[in-house]
VOGU-3710 file (C-alpha; in Angstrom, 3 decimals, decimal comma):
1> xxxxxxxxxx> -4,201/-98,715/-3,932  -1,595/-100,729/-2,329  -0,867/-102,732/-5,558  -1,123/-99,814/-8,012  1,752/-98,104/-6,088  3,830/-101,021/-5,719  3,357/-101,880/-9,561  4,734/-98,636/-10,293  7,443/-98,705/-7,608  8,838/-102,254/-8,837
11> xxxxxxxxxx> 8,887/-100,776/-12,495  10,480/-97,769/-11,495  13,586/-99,580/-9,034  16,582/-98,437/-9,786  15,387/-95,515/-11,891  15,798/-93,810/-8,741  17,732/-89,968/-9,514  20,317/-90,250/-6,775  22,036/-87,146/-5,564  25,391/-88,597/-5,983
21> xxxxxxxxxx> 27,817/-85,613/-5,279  28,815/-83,596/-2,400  31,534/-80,795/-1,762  32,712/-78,273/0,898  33,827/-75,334/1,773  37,084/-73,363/0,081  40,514/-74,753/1,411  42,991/-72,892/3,566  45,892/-74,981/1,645  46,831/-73,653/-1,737
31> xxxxxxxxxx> 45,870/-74,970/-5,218  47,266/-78,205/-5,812  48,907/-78,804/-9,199  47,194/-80,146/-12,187  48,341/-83,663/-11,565  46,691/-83,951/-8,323  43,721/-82,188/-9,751  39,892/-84,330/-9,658  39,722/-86,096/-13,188  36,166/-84,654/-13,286
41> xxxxxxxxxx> 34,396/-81,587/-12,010  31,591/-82,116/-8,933  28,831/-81,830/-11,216  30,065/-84,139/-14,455  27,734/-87,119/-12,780  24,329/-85,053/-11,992  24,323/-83,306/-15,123  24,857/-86,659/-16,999  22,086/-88,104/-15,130  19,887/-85,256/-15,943
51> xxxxxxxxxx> 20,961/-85,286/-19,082  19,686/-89,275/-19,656  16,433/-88,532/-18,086  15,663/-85,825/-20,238  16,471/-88,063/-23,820  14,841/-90,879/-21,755  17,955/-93,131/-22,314  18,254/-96,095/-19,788  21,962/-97,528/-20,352  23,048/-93,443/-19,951
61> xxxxxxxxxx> 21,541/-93,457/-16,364  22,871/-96,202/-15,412  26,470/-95,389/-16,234  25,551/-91,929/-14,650  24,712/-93,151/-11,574  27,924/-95,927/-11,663  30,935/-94,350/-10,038  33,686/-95,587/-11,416  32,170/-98,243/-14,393  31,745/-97,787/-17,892
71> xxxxxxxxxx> 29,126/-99,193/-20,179  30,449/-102,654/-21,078  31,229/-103,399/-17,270  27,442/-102,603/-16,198  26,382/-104,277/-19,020  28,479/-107,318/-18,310  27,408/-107,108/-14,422  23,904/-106,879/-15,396  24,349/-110,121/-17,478  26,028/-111,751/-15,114
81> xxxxxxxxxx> 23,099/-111,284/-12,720  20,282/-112,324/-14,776  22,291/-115,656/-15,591  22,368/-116,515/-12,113  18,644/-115,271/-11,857  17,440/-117,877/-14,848  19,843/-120,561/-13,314  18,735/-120,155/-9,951  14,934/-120,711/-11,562  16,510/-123,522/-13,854
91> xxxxxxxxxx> 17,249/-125,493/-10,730  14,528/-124,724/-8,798  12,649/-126,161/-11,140  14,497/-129,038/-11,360  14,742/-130,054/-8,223  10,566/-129,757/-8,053  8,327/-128,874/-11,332  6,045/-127,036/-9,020  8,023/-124,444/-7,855  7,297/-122,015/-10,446
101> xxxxxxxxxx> 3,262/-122,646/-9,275  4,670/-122,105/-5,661  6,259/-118,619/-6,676  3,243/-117,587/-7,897  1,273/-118,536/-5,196  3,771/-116,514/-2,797  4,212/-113,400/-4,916  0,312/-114,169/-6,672  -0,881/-110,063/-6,066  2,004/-109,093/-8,375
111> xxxxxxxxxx> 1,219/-111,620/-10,744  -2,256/-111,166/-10,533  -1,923/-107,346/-11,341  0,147/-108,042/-14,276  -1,616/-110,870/-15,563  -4,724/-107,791/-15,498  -2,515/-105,431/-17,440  -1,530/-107,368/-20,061  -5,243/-107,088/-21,799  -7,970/-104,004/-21,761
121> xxxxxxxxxx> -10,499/-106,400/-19,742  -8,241/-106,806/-17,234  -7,343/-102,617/-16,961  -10,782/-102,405/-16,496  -10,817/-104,181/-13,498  -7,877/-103,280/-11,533  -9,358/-99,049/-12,490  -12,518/-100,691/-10,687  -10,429/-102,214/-7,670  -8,116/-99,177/-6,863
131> xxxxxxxxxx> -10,332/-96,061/-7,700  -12,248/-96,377/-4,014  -9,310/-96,992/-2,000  -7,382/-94,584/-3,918  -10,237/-92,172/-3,241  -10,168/-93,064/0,112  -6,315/-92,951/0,662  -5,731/-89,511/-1,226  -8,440/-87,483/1,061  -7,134/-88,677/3,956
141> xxxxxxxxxx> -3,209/-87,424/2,727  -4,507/-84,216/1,690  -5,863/-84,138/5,063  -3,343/-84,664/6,825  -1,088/-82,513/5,239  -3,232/-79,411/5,137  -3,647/-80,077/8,720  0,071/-80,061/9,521  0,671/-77,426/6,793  1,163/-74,849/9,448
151> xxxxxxxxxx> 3,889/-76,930/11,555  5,842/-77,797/8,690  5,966/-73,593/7,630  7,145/-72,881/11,290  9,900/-75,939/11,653  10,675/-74,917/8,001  10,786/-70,472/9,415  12,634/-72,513/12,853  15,387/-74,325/10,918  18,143/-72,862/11,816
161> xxxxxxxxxx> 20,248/-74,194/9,266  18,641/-72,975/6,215  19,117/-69,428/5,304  16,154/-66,883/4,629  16,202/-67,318/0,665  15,833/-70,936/1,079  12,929/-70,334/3,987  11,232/-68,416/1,179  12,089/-70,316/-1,269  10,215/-73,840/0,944
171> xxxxxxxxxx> 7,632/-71,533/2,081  6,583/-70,573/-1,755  7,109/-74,653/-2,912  4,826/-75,916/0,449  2,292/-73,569/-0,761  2,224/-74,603/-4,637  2,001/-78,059/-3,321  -1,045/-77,044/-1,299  -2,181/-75,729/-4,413  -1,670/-78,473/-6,386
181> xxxxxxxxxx> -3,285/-81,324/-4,173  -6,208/-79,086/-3,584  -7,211/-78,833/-7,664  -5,991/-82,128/-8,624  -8,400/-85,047/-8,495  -6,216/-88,138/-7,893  -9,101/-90,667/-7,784  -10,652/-89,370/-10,941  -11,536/-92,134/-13,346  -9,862/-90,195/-16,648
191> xxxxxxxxxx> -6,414/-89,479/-14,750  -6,468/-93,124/-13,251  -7,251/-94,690/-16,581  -4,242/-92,857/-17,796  -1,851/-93,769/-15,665  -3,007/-97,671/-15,961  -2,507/-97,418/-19,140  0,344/-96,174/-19,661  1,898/-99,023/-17,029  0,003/-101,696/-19,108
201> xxxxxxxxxx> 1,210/-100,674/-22,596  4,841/-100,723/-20,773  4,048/-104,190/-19,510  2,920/-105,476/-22,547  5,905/-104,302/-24,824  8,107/-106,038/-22,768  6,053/-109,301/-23,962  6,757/-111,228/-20,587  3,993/-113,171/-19,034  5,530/-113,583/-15,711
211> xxxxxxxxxx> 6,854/-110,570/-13,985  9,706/-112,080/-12,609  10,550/-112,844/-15,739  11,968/-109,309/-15,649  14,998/-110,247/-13,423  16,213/-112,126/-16,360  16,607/-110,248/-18,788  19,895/-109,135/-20,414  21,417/-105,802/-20,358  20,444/-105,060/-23,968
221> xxxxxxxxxx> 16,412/-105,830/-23,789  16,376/-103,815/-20,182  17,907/-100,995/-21,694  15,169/-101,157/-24,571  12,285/-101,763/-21,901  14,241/-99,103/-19,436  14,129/-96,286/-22,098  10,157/-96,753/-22,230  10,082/-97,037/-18,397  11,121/-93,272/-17,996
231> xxxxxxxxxx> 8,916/-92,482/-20,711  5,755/-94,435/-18,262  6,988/-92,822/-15,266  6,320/-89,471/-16,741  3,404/-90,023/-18,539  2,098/-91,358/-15,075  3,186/-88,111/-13,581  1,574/-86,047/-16,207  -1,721/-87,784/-15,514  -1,786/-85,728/-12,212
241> xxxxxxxxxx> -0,553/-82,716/-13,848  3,352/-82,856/-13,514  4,990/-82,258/-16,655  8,456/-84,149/-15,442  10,091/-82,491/-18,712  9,551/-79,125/-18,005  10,962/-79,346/-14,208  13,976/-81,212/-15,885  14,689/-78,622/-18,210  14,352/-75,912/-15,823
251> xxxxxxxxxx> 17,402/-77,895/-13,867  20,609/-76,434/-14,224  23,520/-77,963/-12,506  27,032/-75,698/-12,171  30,413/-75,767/-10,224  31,513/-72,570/-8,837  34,433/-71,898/-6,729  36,473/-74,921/-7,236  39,782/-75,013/-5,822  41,543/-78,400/-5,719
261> xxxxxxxxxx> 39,402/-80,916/-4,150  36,785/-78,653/-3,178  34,127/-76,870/-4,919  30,168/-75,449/-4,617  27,743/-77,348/-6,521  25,091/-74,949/-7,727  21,861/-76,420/-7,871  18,769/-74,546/-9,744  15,458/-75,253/-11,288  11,653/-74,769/-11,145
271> xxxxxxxxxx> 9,159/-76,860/-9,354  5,379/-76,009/-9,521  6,271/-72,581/-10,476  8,700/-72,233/-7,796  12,161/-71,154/-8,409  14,328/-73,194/-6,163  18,142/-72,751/-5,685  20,312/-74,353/-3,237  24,418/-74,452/-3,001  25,986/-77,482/-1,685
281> xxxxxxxxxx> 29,840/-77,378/-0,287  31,649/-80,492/-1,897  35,104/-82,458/-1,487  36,597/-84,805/-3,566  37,288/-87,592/-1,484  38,101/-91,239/-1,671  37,767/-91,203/-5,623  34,584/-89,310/-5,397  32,957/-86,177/-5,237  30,374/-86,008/-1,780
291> xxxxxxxxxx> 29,379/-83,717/0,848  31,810/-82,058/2,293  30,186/-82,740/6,016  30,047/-86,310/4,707  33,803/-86,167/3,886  34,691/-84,828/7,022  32,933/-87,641/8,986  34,251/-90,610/6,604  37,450/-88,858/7,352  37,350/-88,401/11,144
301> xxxxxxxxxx> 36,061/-92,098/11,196  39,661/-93,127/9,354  41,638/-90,994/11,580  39,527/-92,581/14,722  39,921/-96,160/13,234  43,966/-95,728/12,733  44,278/-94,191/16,223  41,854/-97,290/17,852  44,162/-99,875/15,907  47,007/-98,392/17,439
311> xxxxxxxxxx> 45,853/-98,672/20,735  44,913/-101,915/20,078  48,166/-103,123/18,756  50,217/-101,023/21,427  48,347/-103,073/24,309  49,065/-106,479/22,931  52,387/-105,214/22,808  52,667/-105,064/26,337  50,818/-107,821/27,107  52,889/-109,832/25,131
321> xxxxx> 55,555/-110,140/27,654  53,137/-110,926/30,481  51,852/-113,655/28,724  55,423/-115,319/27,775  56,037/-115,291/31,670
//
């Protein structure tokens, strides 16, 4: 079970959605001109993140989830890292032909599982190795979580920070979960096979034999490989009855009240039948749109920082003389 999860994890890094923007609440100062304006609204980065995982386009998420790069200077960085990746092998190599036996032999359970996805045999064999642990590891989740299902509603009724539409609106999404784990079968043989085999026909269109192959590869052919990735990671999720699509679509991303620097990111969509909505206070601040708690601390911090330098500087000051006596 281990090695399924991590199979998928390593061909989903840096796919992860990052909630990049935060805001906060209305100013007391009055609207600044529209010079000193934001060049972009709080939402401009989520929605063209959402946007790339819904047309399944790789390069687009990346430069979504990039703060202040376009494109060509991702692509360039990317290329720039898996020359050093392929050089750093080059050498290795050189310096002793075995190494590339030696990797193997370190990372061999990764290699192993993708040496076994590369052909149906091999599928066959890793369905037969994780469907009893799976089995085994999925009861005992489901377990556990209906067993804390009632302390999770009461800190979720408890929190004190979330209003009572979003209490209701947890309260409704813990129970659909419930739902959800209790009818879906995740060690069953058809939905396991599925899954497999949608992360072995990704594997094998990359047409690498070595999986850390991957780390080399140029911008261009990860982009190709990346596009299909998203596609694997929802057919994976569809296996077990999430249609990814259809909770992306339902996601609508909006900026109300925005006044200067600040604004309320509007956050909406539907999650095993769930409506969920949830309003987040945001700043611009340093060059990007965050939290507006967030900006408050980072800010604080500075002002402490400035304050503890001057200290610092104002006591060496006086020292100074002590020390030319």
């Amino acid at each position: 079970m281990k090695r399924y999860l991590a199979v998928v994890w390593m061909m989903a890094s840096g796919l992860a959605f990052a909630e990049a923007v935060v805001e906060k609440e209305p100013p007391a100062t009055p609207v600044r001109s529209a010079a000193s304006l934001p060049p972009v609204r709080a939402g401009d980065a989520l929605n063209a993140g959402l946007l790339a995982l819904k047309q399944n386009d790789f390069a687009a998420l990346q430069e979504a989830l990039s703060d202040d790069k376009d494109l060509a200077e991702i692509a360039a960085e990317w290329d720039e890292r898996a020359a050093r990746s392929k050089q750093r092998r080059a050498e290795a190599l050189e310096q002793d032909p075995t190494a590339r036996d030696m990797a193997e032999q370190a990372n061999d359970t990764m290699q192993e599982t993708w040496n076994k996805l590369l052909s149906d045999e091999g599928v066959d064999a890793l369905i037969a190795e994780w469907q009893p642990s799976l089995a085994e590891t999925a009861s005992k989740r489901v377990m556990e979580f209906n067993l804390g299902f009632g302390a999770l509603l009461t800190g979720i009724a408890g929190d004190r920070k979330l209003s009572a539409d979003q209490v209701q609106q947890l309260t409704r999404l813990m129970y659909a979960v419930q739902d959800w784990t209790g009818r879906v079968d995740f060690a069953d043989e058809v939905r396991l096979r599925q899954a497999v085999m949608s992360i072995a026909q990704l594997a094998r269109g990359t047409g690498l034999k070595r999986i850390d192959d991957v780390e080399s590869l140029r911008f261009e052919e990860a982009a190709i490989h990346g596009d299909e990735l998203i596609r694997t990671v929802k057919r994976v999720l569809a296996a077990y009855d999430v249609d990814a699509d259809a909770i992306l679509d339902s996601v609508r991303i909006e900026e109300h009240d925005a006044v200067g620097d600040r604004a309320v990111l509007r956050v909406q969509g539907r999650v095993f039948g769930v409506d969920l909505l949830h309003e987040q206070p945001m700043r611009y601040f340093e060059d990007h749109w965050m939290d507006a708690d967030r900006a408050a601390d980072r800010e604080r911090w500075a002002v402490e920082a400035d304050e503890a330098d001057e200290q610092a500087a104002a006591a060496t000051a006086v020292a100074a003389p002590e020390i030319e006596r």
